[in-house]
N, C-alpha and C positions, 0 to 999 in steps of 0.2 A: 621237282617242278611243282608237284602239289605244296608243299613249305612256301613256294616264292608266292605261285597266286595268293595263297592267305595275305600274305603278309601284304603283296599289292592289294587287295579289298580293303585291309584294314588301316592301309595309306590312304586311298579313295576316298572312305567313307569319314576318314580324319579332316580330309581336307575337304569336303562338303559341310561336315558342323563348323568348319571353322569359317564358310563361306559364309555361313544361313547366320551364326554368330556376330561377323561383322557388320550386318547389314540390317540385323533386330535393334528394334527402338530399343533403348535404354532405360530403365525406370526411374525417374528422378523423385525424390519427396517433395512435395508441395511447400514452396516457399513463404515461411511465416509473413503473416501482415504486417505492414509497418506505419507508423504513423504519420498521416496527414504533415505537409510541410511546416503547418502553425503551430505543431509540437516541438517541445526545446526541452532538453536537460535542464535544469534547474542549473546545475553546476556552471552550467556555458553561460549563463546570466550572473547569477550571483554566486560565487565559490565558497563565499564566509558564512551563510547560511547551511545552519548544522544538519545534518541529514542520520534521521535513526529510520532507517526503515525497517517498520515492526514485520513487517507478511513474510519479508526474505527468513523471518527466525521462527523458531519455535515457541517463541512466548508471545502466542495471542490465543485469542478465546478459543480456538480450533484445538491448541495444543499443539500444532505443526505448522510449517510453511505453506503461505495460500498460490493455489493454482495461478500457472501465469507471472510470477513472484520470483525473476530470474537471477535478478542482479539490485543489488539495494540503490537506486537510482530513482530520482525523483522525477518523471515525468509533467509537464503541466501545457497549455496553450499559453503561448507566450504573451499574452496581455496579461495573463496572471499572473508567469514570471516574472514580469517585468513588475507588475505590483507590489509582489513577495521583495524585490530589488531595494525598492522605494520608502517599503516600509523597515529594512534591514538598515536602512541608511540612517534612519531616526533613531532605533532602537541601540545601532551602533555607540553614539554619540551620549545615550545613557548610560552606556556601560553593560547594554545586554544584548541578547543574541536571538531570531525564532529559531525553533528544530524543527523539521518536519519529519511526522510521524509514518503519514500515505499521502501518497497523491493522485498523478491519472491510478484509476483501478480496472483492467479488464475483467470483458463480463466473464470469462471463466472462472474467476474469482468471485466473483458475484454468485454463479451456479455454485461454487464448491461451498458459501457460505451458507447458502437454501439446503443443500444436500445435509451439510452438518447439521442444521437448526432442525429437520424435520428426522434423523437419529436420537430419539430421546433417549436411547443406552448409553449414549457418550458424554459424561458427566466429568469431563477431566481437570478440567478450567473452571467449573461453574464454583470452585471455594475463593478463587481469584475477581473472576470477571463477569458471574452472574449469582453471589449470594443469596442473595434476597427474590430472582425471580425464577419462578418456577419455566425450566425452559420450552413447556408447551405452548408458553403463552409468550414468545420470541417474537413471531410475527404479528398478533394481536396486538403488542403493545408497541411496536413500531420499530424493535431492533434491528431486526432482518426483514429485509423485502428485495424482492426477484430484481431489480434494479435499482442502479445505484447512482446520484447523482456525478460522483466521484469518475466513471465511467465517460462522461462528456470530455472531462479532461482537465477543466478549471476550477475543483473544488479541491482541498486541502484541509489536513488532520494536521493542525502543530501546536506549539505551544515557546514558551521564553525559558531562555537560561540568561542566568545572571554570569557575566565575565569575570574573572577567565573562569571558563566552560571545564568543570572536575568532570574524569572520568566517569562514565557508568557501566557497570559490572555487567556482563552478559548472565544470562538466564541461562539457569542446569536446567533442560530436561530431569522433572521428575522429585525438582526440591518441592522442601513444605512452599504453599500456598498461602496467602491474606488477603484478605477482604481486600477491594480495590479501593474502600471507601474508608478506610484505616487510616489514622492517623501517618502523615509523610513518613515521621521514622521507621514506622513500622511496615508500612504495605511497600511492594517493592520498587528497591530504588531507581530513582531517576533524577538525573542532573537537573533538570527542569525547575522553576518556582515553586511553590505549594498553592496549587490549583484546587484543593483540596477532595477529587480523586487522582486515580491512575486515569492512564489514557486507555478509551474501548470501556470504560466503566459503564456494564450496563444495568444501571438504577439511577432516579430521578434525582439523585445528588448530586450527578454529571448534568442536569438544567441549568445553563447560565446563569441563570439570576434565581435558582433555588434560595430563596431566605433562609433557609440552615445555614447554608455558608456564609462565614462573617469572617472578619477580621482581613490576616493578612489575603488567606486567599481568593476572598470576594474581590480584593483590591486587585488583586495579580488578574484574575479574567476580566475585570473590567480594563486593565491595563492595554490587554492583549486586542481586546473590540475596541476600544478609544482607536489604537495605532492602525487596526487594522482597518475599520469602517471608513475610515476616513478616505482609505484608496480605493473606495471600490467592491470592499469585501462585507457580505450580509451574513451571517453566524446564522447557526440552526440553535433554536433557543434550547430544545433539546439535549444540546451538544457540545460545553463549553470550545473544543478545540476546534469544529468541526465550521469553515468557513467558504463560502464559494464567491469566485469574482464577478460581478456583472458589468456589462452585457454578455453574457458566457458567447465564447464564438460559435460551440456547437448546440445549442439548446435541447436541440430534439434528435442526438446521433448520440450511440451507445457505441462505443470501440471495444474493439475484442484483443489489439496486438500487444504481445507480451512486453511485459517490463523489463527490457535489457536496452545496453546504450546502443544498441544498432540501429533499435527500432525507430529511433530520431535521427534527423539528419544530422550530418557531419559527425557519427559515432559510425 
């Protein structure tokens, strides 16, 4: 008899956790942000426009993939997609193509670029993508800052390829490095025209209309603003690749939701 009570208690006291079990809230993870309706995949506009997205990889000035950086997917507010459209239409009929580099950037990427910039032990990238500048002087000189225009939604990093579009080799973690300001054959490769830096080049040779640069690839970023100004898009003069559409639709809203195609509607 004493053997059966135990065992009834410990049927009892089974069936009360599983009472108290069924009827406890459930802890769910909090559902990532998604973007505003007036965001579109790039892709869902225009498909033939080349997409390298640099942040999903390891070869940017970080040395690794930037926060936020889920899916290599071009985010933008569709007045700029549709710009990006317009001007792929023209450049088509030349015989070339844009790529684009980045596009919407959330601000978690934004933090993780301040967090690297203010690491002056992390020198990994700097034989590539900061030569020539001492990285204390990151934020002083205007490279990194705590917000990012890119962030609204309607700013864009690209550049042109000449048709048909040759492969470009993916980046080894951990190969030798070059100057981003190196002559095209030598600094590394990209399908892209001769812009005459790399892309994320940070020194003042990446300035649009740097007078150093001459020849062909003064003509190639001039190329790129003729095509691009015309719809809409203002260049940072800073920044040969680096253009944004106006009237931007969010001006003054910074988004934070991750780069993956869910985060847009109809993905």
């Amino acid at each position: 008899m004493t053997r059966m009570r135990t065992v009834l208690r410990a049927l009892v006291a089974a069936a009360a956790l599983l009472a108290v079990t069924a009827v406890a809230p459930v802890a769910h993870a909090e559902p990532e942000p998604r973007a505003p309706g007036e965001f579109v995949a790039l892709r869902s506009v225009d498909p033939t426009i080349i997409q390298e997205m640099r942040y999903t990889t390891a070869h940017t000035f970080l040395g690794e993939p930037v926060a936020g950086y889920r899916q290599p997917v071009c985010i933008l507010t569709r007045p700029a997609a549709r710009a990006l459209h317009a001007a792929q239409q023209r450049l088509l009929r030349q015989g070339y193509s844009l790529k684009v580099y980045d596009c919407y950037r959330p601000q978690r990427a934004v933090d993780h670029f301040v967090h690297w910039a203010k690491d002056l032990g992390d020198q990994a990238m700097k034989t590539e993508f900061y030569p020539r500048v001492d990285k204390s002087r990151l934020f002083e000189d205007g490279y990194i800052a705590e917000k990012s225009g890119h962030s609204r939604g309607s700013t864009v990093d690209l550049t042109v390829v000449r048709l048909p579009a040759l492969p470009t080799r993916p980046y080894r973690p951990g190969e030798a490095l070059t100057p981003c300001y190196a002559p095209k054959g030598e600094r590394f490769p990209d399908n892209s025209v001769d812009m005459g830096t790399g892309y994320d080049c940070f020194d003042t040779l990446s300035h649009t209309d740097d007078p150093r640069i001459q020849g062909a690839p003064r003509a190639n970023r001039q190329f790129l603003k003729k095509t691009l100004t015309g719809l809409g898009f203002v260049n940072l003069a800073e920044e040969w690749w680096h253009y944004t559409y106006r009237p931007e639709r969010f001006p003054d809203t910074y988004f934070d939701f991750p780069v993956t195609r869910r985060a847009v509607a109809g993905h």
